[in-house]
C-alpha positions in Angstrom: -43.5 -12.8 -41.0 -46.7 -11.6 -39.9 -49.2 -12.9 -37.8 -49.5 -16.6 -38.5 -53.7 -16.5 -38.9 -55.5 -18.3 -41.7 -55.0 -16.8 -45.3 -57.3 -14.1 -46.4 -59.9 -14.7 -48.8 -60.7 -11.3 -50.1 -64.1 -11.8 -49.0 -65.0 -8.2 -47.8 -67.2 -6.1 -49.9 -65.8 -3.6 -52.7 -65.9 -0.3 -51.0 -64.0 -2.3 -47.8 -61.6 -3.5 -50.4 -61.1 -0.3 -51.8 -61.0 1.3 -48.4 -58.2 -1.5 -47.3 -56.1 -0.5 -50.8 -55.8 3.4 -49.9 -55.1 2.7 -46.1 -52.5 0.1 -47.0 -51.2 2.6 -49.5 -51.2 5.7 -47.1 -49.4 3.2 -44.1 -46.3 2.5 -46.6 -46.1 6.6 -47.1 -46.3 6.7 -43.8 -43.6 4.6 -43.0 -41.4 6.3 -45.1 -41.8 4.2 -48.8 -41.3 7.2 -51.9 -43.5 4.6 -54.2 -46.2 2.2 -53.5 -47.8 -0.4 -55.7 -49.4 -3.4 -55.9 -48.8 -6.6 -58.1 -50.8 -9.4 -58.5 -48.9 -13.0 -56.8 -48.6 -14.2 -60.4 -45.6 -15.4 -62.6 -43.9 -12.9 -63.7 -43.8 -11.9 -67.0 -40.1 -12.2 -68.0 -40.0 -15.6 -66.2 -38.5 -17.1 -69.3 -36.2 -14.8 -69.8 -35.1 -15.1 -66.5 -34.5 -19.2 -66.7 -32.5 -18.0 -70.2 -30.6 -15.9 -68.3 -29.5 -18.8 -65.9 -29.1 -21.3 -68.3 -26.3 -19.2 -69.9 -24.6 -18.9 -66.8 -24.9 -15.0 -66.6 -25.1 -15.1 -63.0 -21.4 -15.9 -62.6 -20.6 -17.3 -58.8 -23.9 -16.6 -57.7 -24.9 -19.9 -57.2 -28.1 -19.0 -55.2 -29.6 -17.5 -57.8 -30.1 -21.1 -59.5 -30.4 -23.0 -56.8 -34.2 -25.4 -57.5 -36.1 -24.0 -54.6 -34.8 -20.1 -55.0 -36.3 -20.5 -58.8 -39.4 -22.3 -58.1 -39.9 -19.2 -55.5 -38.9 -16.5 -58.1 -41.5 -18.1 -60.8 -44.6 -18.4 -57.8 -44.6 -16.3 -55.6 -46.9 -18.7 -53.9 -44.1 -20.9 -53.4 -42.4 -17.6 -51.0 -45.4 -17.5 -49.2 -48.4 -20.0 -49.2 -51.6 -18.4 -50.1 -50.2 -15.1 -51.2 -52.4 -12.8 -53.3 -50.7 -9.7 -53.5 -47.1 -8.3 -53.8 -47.1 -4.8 -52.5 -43.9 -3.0 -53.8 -42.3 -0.3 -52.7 -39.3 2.0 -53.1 -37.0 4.5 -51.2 -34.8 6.9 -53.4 -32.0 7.3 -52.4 -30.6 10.5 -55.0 -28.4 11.3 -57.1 -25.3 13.5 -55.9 -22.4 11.7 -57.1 -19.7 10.2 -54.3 -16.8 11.0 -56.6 -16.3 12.0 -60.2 -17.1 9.5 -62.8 -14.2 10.4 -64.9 -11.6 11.6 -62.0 -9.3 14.5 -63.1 -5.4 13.3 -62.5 -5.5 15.4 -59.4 -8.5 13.4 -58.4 -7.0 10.1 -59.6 -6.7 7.9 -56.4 -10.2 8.7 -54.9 -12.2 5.8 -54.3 -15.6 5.5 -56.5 -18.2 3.7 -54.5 -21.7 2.9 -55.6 -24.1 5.8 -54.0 -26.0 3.3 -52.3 -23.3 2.3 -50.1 -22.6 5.2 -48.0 -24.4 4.6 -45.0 -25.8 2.4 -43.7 -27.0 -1.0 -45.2 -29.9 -0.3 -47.3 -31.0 -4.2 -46.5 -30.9 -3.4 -42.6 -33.4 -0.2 -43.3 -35.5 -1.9 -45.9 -36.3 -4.1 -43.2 -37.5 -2.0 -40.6 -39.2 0.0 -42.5 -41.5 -3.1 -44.2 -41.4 -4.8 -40.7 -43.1 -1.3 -40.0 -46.0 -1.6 -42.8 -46.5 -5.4 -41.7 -47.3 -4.0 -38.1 -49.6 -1.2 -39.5 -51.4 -3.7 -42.1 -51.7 -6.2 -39.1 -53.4 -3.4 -37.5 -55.8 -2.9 -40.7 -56.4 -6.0 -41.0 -56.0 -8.7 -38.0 -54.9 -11.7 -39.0 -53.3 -11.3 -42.2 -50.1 -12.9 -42.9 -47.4 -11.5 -44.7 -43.6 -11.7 -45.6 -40.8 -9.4 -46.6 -38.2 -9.2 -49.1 -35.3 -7.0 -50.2 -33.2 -7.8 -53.2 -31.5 -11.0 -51.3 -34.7 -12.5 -51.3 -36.1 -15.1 -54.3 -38.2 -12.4 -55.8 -37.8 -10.9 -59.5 -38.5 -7.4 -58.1 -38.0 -5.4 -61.1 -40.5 -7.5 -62.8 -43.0 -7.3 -60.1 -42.6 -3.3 -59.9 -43.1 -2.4 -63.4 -46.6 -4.6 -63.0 -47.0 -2.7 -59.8 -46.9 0.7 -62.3 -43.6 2.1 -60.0 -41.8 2.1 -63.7 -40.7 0.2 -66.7 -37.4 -2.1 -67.1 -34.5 -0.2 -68.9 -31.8 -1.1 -71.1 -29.5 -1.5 -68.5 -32.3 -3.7 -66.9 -32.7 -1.4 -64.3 -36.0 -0.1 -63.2 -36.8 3.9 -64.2 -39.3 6.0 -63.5 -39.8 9.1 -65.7 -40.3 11.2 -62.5 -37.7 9.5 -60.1 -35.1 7.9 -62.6 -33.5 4.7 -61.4 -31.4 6.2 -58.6 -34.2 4.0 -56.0 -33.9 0.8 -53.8 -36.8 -1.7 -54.2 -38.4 -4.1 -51.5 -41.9 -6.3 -51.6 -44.3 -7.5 -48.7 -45.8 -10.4 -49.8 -49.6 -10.9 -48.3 -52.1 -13.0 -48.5 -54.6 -10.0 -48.5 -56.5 -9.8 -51.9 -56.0 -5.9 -53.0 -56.6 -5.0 -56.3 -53.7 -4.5 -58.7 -52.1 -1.5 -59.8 -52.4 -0.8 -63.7 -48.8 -1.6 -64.5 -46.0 0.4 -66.2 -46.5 -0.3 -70.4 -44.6 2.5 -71.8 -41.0 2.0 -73.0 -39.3 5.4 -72.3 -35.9 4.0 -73.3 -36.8 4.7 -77.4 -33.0 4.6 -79.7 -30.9 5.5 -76.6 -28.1 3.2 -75.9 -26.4 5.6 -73.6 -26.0 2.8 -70.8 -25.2 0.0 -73.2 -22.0 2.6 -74.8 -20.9 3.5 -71.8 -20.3 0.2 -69.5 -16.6 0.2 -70.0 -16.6 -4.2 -69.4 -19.6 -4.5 -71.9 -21.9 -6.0 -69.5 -24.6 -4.8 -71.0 -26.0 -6.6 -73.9 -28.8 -5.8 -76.4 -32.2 -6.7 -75.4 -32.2 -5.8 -71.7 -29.9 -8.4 -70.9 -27.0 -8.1 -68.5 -23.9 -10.7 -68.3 -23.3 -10.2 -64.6 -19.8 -11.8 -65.3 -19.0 -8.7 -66.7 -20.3 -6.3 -64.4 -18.3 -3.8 -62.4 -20.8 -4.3 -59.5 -20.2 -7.7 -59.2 -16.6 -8.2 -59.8 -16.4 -5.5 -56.9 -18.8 -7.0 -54.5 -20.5 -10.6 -55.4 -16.9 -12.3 -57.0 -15.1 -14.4 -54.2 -12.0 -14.9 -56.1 -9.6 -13.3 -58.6 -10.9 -10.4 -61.1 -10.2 -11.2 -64.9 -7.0 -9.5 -65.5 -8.7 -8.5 -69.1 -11.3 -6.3 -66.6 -9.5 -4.9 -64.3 -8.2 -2.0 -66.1 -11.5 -1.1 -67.5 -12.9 -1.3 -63.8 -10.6 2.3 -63.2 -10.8 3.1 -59.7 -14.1 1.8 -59.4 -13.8 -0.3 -55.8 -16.9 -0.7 -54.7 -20.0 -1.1 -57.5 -20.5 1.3 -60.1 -23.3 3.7 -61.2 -21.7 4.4 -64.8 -25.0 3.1 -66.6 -27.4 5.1 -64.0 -25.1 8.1 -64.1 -25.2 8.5 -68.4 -29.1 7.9 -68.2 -31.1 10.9 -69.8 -34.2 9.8 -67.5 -31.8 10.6 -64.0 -30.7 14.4 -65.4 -33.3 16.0 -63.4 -34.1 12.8 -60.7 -35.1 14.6 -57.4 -33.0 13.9 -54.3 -34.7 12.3 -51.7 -36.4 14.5 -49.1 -34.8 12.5 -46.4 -31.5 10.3 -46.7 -32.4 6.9 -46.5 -29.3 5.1 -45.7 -27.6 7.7 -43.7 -25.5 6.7 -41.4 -25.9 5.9 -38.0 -24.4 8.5 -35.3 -20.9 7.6 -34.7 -20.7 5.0 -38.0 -17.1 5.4 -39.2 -16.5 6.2 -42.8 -13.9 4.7 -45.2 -11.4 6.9 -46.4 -11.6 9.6 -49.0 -8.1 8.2 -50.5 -7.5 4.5 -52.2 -3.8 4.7 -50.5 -5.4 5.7 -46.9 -8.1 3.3 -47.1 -5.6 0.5 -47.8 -3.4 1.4 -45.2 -6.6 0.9 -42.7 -7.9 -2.2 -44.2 -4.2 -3.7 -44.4 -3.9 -3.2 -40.3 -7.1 -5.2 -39.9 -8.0 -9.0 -39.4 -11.1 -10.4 -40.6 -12.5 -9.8 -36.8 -11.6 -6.3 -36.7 -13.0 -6.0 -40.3 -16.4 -7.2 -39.6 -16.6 -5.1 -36.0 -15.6 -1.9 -38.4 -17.7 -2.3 -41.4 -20.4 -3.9 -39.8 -24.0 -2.3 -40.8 -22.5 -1.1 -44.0 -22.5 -2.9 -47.8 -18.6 -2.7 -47.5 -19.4 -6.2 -45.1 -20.5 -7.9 -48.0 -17.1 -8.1 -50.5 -15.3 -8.7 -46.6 -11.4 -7.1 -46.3 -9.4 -9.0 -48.8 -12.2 -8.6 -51.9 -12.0 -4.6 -50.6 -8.0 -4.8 -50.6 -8.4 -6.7 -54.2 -10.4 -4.1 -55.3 -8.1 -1.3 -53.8 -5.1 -3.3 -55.5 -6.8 -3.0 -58.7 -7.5 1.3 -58.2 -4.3 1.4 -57.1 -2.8 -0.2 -60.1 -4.8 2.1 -62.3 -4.5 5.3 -60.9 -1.1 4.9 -60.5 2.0 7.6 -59.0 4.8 7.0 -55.9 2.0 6.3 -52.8 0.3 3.9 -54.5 3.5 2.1 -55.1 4.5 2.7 -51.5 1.1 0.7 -50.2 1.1 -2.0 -53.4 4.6 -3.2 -52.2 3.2 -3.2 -48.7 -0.1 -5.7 -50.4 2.9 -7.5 -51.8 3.6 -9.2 -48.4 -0.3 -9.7 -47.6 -1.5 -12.8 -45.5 -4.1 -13.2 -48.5 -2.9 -14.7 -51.8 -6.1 -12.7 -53.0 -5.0 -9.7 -52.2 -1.1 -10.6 -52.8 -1.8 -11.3 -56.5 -3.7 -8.2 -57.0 -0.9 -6.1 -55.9 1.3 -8.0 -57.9 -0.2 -7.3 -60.7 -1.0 -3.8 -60.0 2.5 -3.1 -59.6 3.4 -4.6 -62.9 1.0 -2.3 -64.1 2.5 0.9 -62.5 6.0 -0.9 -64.0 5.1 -1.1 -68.1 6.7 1.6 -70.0 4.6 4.8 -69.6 2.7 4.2 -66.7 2.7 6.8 -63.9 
């Protein structure tokens, strides 16, 4: 939050106000944001779209994203922060090398895929420096102001707000793309109560007759009309589900353990997506990486309590499915990918303290056990 002064009227002249709008634009480059906009503190425009999407219960187990006061916030931003005028978005690419092959050769069978995002350190953690950073440097612009930040935890419909805020326009795989950075980015917003003149939003749908994303989801999650049934989802199964996966998904979900990039990584627009010029989310010195091996990295995880979990993974989006949803996963890429070590380590998840991760096994071995399996 920044400084708790009275709200801001917007009563300083034009060229002031236009002065204010390319300072606060050139403090966000200079605090590291690849894209800079700002939205007006409105609702947004798919609002009912977004209550449709609740009411059908596409959100699964994620409970807060229905909860009364984190909807009236999502539909006002007014309601996140009294007085606010202006949502200034931002975005930090964070490229496009993949972390393992989408479609693993058998040699390649038991690496872990992970979501790009995750290997580093927790976007969330550096999303918030760096906008605790631009609060500082408006508060220096502008004394008194009063602002609040969000990343994607936060009750805000960023997507929407962006593609008002011009950074790009909402794909079929309701993702946000940009036709020169592709979709491979990480979005945050500082609310203020400062009154800067919007950005001309994002009108052009570059998407056309491609259906590249919606093919390719192996669990279907993607429905017609920009809708996705996060029940579905490989990126939620993986890291928002608490409990058991649908047995139905989990062969579909490969050796996908943690998220999944299939609908960014079939996307015409992210072909020639520039890498970043720095890395974002690079780890800190001395942060210890998981294992290049599904067997390896269940072997480690397997050793660990919940205490020693958190003191390893901390400052890293593993933290957020905890040990047994990473073992579950591993269960399930393990059961997939098949061959004598992951037997070896599935018997071993057999006799887990977790019934989690203890049915997963179980049913990964059965997998490995039907006729013609590995």
């Amino acid at each position: 939050m920044g400084n708790p002064g009275g709200p801001r009227t917007g009563a300083q002249g034009g060229g002031d106000r236009d002065a204010l709008k390319r300072n606060v634009r050139a403090a966000a480059r200079a605090c590291g944001f690849d894209q800079v906009g700002f939205a007006p503190a409105e609702t947004p425009r798919h609002a009912e779209e977004y209550e449709a999407w609740l009411a059908r219960g596409y959100h699964g187990e994620m409970a807060y994203l229905a909860r009364e006061d984190a909807v009236r916030r999502r539909l006002d931003p007014r309601e996140a922060l009294p007085g606010c005028r202006t949502l200034i978005v931002v975005s930090l690419l964070y490229g496009s090398d993949p972390s393992a092959p989408a479609n693993p050769t058998p040699r390649e069978r038991r690496l872990p895929v992970v979501a790009r995002y995750a290997l580093g350190r927790d976007y969330h953690d550096v999303f918030e420096e760096h906008l605790d950073d631009l609060a500082a440097a408006i508060g220096r612009l502008a004394p008194g102001t009063r602002t609040k930040r969000y990343v994607d935890y936060g009750p805000v419909l960023e997507r929407d707000h962006a593609q008002r805020a011009g950074l790009g326009w909402i794909g079929k795989n309701t993702m946000l793309l940009h036709p020169d950075f592709g979709s491979y980015l990480m979005l945050g917003e500082l609310l203020t109560d400062l009154d800067i003149e919007p950005d001309p939003p994002f009108v052009h749908d570059r998407c056309g007759t491609c259906r590249r994303c919606i093919d390719a989801c192996p669990t279907d999650a993607i429905l017609d009309g920009r809708v996705l049934d996060a029940r579905l989802c490989i990126s939620y199964l993986t890291i928002e589900l608490r409990g058991s996966i649908p047995e139905a998904l989990r062969p579909a979900i490969g050796t996908r353990v943690f998220g999944c990039d299939i609908c960014q990584e079939v996307c015409p627009w992210n072909s020639d997506a520039p890498l970043p010029a720095r890395a974002p989310f690079e780890p800190r010195p001395g942060q210890p990486m998981p294992p290049a091996d599904m067997v390896a990295w269940a072997e480690e995880l397997s050793a660990l309590d919940a205490e020693s979990f958190r003191a390893r993974y901390r400052g890293t989006a593993f933290s957020r499915p905890g040990r047994d949803g990473l073992l579950r996963n591993l269960a399930v890429g393990l059961g997939n990918a098949g061959g004598p070590a992951a037997r070896s380590v599935l018997r071993r998840l057999e006799a887990d303290p977790s019934p989690l991760v203890r049915e997963h096994a179980r049913w990964a071995i059965a997998r490995l056990d039907a006729p013609g399996a590995a």
